[in-house]
C-alpha positions in Angstrom: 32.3 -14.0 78.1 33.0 -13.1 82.1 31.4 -15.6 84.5 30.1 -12.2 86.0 28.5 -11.0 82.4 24.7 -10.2 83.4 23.8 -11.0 79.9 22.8 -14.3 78.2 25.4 -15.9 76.1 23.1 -16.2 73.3 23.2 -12.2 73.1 26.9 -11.7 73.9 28.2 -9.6 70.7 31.2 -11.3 69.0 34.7 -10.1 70.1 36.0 -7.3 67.6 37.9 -9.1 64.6 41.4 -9.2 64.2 42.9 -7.4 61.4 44.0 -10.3 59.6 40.6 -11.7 59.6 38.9 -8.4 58.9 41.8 -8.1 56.0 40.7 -11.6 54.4 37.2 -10.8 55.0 37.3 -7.6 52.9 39.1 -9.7 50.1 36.2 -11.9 49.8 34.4 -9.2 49.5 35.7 -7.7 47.0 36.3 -10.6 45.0 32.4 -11.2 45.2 31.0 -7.8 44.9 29.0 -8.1 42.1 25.8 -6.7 40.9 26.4 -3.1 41.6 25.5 -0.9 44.5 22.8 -2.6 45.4 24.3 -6.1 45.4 27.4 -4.7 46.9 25.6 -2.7 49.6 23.4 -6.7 50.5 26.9 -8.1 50.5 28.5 -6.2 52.9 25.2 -6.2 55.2 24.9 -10.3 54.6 28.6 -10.5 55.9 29.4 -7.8 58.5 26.1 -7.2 60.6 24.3 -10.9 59.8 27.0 -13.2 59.6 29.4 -12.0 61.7 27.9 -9.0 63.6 30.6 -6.7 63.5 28.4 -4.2 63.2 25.0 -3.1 64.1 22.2 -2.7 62.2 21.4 1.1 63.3 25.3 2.1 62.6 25.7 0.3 59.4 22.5 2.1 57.9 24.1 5.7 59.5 27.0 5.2 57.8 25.3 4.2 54.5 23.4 7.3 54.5 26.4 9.2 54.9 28.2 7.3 52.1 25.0 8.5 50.0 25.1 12.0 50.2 28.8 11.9 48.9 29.9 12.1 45.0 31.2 8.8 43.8 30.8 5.4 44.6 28.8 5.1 48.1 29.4 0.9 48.0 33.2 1.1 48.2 33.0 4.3 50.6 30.6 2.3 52.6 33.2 -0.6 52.8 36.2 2.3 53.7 33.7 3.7 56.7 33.4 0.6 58.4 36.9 -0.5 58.0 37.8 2.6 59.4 35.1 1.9 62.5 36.5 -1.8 63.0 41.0 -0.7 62.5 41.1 3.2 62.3 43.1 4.4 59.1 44.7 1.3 58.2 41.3 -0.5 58.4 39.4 1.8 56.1 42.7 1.6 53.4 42.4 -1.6 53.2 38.5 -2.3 53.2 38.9 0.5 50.4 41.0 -0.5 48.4 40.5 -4.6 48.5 36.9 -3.2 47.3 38.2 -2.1 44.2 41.3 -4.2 43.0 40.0 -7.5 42.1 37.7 -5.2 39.7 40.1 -3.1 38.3 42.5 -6.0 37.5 39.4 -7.7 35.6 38.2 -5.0 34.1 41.8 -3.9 33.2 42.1 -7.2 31.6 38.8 -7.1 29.5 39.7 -3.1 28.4 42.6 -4.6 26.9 41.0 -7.4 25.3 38.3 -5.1 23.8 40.7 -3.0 22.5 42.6 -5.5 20.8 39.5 -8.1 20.1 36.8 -6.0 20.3 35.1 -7.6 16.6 35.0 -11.0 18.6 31.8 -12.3 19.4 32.4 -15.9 21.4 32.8 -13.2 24.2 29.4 -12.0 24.1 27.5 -14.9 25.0 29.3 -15.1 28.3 28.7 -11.6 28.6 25.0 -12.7 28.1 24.9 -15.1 30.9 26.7 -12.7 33.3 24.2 -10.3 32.8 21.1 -11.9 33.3 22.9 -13.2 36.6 23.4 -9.5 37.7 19.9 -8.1 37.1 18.8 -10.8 39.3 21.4 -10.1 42.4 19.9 -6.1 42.0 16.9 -7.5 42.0 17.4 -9.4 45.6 19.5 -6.9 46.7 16.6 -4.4 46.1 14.6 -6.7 48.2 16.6 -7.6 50.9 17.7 -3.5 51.8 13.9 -2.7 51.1 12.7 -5.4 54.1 15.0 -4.0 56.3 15.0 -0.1 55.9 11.5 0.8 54.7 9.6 -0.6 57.9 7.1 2.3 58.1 4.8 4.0 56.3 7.0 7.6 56.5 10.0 5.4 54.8 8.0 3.9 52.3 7.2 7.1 51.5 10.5 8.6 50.9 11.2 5.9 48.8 8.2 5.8 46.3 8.8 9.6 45.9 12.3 9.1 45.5 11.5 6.7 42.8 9.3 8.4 41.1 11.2 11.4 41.0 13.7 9.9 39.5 12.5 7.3 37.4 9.4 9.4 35.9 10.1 13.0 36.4 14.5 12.0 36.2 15.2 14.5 39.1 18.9 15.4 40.1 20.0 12.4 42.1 21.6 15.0 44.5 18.3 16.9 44.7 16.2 13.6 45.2 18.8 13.0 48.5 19.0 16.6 50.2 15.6 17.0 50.2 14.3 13.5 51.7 17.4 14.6 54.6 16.0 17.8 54.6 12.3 16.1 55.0 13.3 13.9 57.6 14.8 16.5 59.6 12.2 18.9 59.8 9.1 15.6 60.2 11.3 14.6 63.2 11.3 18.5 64.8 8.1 19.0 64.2 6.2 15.4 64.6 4.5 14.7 68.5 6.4 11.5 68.5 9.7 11.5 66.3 10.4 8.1 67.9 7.8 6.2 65.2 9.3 8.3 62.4 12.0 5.4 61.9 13.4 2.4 63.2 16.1 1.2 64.5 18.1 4.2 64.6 20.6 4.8 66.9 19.9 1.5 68.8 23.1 -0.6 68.2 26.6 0.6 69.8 28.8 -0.7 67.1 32.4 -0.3 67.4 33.1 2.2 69.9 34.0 5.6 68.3 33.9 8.6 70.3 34.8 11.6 68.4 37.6 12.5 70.6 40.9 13.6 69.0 39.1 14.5 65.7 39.5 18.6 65.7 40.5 20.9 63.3 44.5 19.9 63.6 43.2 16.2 62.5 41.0 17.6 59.2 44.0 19.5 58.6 46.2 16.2 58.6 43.9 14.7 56.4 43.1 17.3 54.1 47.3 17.9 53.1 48.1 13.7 52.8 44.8 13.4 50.5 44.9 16.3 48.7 48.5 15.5 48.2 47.9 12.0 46.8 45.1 13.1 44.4 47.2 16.1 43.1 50.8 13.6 42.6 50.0 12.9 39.4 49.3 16.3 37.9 53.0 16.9 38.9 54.6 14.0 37.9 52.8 14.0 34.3 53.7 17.9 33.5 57.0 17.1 34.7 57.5 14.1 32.4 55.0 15.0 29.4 54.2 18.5 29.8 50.6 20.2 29.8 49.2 19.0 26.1 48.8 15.6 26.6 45.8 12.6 27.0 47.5 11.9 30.4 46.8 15.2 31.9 43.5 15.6 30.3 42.4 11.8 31.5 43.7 12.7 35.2 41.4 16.0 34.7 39.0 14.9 33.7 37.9 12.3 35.6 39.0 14.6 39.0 36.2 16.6 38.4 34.3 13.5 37.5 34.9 12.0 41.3 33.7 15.6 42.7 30.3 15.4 41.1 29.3 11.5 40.1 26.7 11.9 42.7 24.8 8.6 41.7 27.6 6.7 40.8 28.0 5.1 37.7 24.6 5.3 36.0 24.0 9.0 37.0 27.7 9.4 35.1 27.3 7.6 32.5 25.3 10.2 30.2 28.1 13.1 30.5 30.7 10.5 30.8 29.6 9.6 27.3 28.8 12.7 25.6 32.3 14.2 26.9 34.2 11.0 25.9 33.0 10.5 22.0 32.0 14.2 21.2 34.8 16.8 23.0 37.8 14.3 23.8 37.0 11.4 20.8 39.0 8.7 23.0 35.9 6.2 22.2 33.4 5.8 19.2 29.3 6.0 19.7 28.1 3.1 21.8 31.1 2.3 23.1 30.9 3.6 26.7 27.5 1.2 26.8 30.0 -1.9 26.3 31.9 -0.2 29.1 29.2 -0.6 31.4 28.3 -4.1 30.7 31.9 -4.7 31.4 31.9 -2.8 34.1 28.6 -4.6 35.4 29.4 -8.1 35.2 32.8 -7.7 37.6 33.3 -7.5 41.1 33.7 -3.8 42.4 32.5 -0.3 41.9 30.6 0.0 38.6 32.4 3.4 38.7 35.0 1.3 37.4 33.8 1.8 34.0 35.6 4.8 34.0 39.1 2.9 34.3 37.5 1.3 30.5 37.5 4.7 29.2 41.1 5.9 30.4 42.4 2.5 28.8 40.9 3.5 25.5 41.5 6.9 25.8 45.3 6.6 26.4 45.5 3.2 24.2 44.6 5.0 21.2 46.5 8.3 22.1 49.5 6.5 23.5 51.9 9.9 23.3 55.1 7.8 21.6 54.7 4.6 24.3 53.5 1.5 23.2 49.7 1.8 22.9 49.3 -0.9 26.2 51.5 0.7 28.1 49.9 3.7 27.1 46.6 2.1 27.9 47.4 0.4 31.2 48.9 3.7 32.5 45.4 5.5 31.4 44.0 3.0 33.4 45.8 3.1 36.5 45.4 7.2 36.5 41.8 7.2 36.2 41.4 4.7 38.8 43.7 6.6 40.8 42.0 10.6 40.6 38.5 8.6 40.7 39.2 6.9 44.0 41.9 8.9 46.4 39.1 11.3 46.7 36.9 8.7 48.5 39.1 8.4 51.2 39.3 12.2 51.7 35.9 11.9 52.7 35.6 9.6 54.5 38.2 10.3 56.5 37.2 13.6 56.9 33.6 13.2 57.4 33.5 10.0 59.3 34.4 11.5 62.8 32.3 13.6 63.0 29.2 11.7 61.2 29.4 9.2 63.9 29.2 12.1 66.3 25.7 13.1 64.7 24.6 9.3 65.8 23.5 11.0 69.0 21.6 13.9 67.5 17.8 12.5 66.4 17.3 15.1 64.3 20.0 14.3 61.9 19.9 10.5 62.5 16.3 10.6 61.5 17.6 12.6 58.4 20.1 10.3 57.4 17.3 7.5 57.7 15.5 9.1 55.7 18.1 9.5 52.7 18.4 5.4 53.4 14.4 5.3 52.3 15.3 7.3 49.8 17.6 5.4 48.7 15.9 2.2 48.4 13.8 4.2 46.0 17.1 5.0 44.2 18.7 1.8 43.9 15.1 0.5 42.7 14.9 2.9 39.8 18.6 2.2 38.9 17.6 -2.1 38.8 14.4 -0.9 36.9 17.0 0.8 34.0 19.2 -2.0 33.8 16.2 -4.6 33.5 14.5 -2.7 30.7 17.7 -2.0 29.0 18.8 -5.6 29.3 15.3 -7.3 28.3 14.4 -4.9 25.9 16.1 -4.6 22.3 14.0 -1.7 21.3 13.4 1.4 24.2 11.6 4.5 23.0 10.3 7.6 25.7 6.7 8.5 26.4 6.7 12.0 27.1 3.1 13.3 29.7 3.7 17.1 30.4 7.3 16.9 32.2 6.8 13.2 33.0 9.2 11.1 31.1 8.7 7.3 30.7 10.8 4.8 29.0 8.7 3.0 26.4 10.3 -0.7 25.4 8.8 -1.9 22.8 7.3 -5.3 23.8 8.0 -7.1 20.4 11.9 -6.0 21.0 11.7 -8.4 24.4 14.1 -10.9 25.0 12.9 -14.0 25.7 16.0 -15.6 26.7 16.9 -13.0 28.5 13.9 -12.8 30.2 14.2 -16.8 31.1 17.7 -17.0 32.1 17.3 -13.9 34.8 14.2 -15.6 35.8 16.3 -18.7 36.9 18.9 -16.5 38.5 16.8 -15.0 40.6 14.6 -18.5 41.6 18.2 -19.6 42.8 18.9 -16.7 44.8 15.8 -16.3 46.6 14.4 -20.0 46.1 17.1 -22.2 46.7 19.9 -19.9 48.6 22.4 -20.4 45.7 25.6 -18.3 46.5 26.3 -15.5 44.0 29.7 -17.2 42.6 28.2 -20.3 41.8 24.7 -18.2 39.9 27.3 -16.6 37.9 28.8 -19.4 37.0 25.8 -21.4 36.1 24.5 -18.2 34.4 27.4 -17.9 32.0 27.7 -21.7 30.9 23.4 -21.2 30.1 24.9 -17.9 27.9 27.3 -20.1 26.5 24.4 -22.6 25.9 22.2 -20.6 24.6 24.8 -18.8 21.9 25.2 -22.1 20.5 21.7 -23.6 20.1 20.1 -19.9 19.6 21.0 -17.5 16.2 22.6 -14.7 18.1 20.2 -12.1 16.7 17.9 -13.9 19.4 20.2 -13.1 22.1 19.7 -9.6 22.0 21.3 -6.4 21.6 25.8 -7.5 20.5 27.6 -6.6 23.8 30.1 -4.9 21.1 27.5 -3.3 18.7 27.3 0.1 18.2 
């Protein structure tokens, strides 16, 4: 700090980082970016604007609410924003894609085991473990994003009705977010004092961004080099295989997937599913639910589930290749069409987002999608827990209410115990997310052994 700096030392921000650090930074976080939006989303605000204030809380929850309103996964768009904020380009390339390679490689690895092991079941007790560990860093993660972005009574609003809109009434996600921006928008015009509406928006600089530079020659650019990327492999697979082939209905597929998952992977998962096993047959009845407890118990986007079903869909239509080959390259092309569009919009968008930043209006409607979205991410922790705890789930239908209905004798005791330990170390006793894995997985193991495995619950590989 300058001798002549008028501030105190104590409230000095940090100088920018470097991109080295930034680079290892965004490796760490992507090798520990478990428990799914919501854990990812804590993460990034634990390490960037607590730890090591590289940016502020009003600009990390803008971009957030941007990421939201976009169709696939808002966690690792989130990451590419505010790499692009901190480096430019090469910043947000690299915060988006270290956010998703550890995960792929893992969950490239367990694709391939499932496909050649999947009647194994020492693997499910792990499994066990890891899961119980991941409905508890949702759980915080629910809590921790709640006590910072629902701090009046207008945000709580948005995000009981978001909830419950979703949860009992299972709204479109897309409708559930354009309508709390739309509500926010209009509250802010029309309320006497806007300024209570929400806090802490636009209040923190953040790494300077000024819009300049960013006209139509610049969405042109970016628009050509991303389109281009996402449309290589169309060309080089009709060129090599021709048009009737898994490879070019995989890359297809799961293009139009990345322009409509709004929700990411639970909102998915349904047509995912039904398209998978019923139109295309690349994977059995129940097994895109083994995908996502994969997919869930990994670092990265649980989007990444999709990369289990390209694996399967090209290992078991390998067009004359060996069926791993066949399998990794399925793999590598979904990941590829699902997340090249990501950066199209972010790049795109995030210029002229940041620009909004000194609009209240819109910043207040972007804060409220954040609300919203706390509502959201709670609904999506409330599925996993009662799909996790619960062997048995039936519906409750009131009018064009629609409840899920576990039934209580189906509950899984040691399920329900070994989340309840994860979560005591989280919030209790501050115990890091790698270590509650750990310990959660050698208590699975644990509990396999001394406990039939009927008790455990429903088979991570059962149909």
């Amino acid at each position: 700090m300058s001798s002549h700096d008028p501030r105190p030392k104590a409230q000095t921000d940090p100088a920018p980082p470097s991109f080295a650090e930034a680079t290892l930074v965004w490796l760490r976080i992507g090798l520990l970016s478990f428990g799914g939006p919501a854990g990812q989303i804590a993460l990034m605000h634990r390490e960037l604007v607590e730890r090591r204030r590289w940016i502020g809380e009003a600009q990390f929850l803008h971009a957030l609410n941007y990421c939201m309103l976009l169709p696939g996964p808002e966690a690792q768009q989130l990451a590419t924003y505010i790499g692009w904020l901190l480096h430019g380009w090469r910043g947000g390339i690299v915060a988006g894609v270290l956010f998703v390679v550890p995960g792929f490689l893992v969950i490239l690895a367990l694709a391939a085991f499932y496909a050649l092991y999947q009647e194994t079941h020492w693997a499910e007790a792990i499994f066990f473990g890891l899961k119980a560990a991941v409905l508890a860093i949702v759980v915080e993660a629910v809590w921790r994003l709640g006590r910072r972005a629902l701090k009046t009574r207008f945000s709580l609003a948005m995000a009981a009705s978001a909830f419950i809109a979703l949860f009992i009434f299972d709204a479109p996600f897309p409708l559930v977010v354009l309508l709390a921006g739309a509500t926010g928008y209009f509250y802010a015009r029309l309320a006497p004092a806007p300024g209570a509406l929400l806090q802490n928006v636009g209040q923190d600089a953040g790494p300077a961004t000024t819009g300049q530079g960013y006209g139509l020659s610049y969405s042109l650019r970016v628009i050509c080099l991303w389109g281009a990327l996402w449309l290589a492999p169309f060309v080089l697979i009709v060129a090599l295989a021709g048009y009737d082939n898994v490879f070019l209905s995989v890359a297809a597929f799961f293009s139009k997937m990345a322009v409509v998952t709004f929700g990411g992977a639970y909102a998915a998962l349904a047509y995912v599913a039904q398209q998978a096993v019923e139109t295309h047959q690349w994977l059995a009845p129940g097994e895109m639910l083994d995908g996502l407890a994969l997919a869930e118990t990994t670092p990265g986007p649980l989007i990444l589930v999709l990369t289990f079903v390209g694996f399967l869909a090209a290992f078991r239509n390998p067009l004359g290749l060996d069926p791993m080959l066949a399998g990794v390259l399925g793999a590598i092309l979904t990941t590829w069409v699902t997340f090249v569009p990501c950066f199209l919009w972010i790049f795109l968008g995030a210029p002229f987002i940041e620009r909004l930043r000194a609009n209240k209006a819109l910043a207040y409607a972007l804060g409220a999608v954040t609300a919203a979205v706390v509502g959201v991410i709670l609904n999506l922790a409330l599925w996993f827990a009662i799909h996790f705890l619960f062997g048995e789930i039936g519906s409750l239908k009131l009018g064009p209410a629609a409840l899920p209905a576990p039934r209580w004798a189906s509950l899984d005791v040691a399920a329900l115990g070994l989340a309840a330990f994860a979560l005591v170390a989280l919030l209790r006793f501050k115990v890091g997310v790698p270590l509650t894995l750990c310990l959660c997985a050698i208590m699975g193991m644990a509990l396999r052994w001394a406990v039939p495995a009927s008790a455990l619950g429903t088979s991570l590989f059962g149909n």
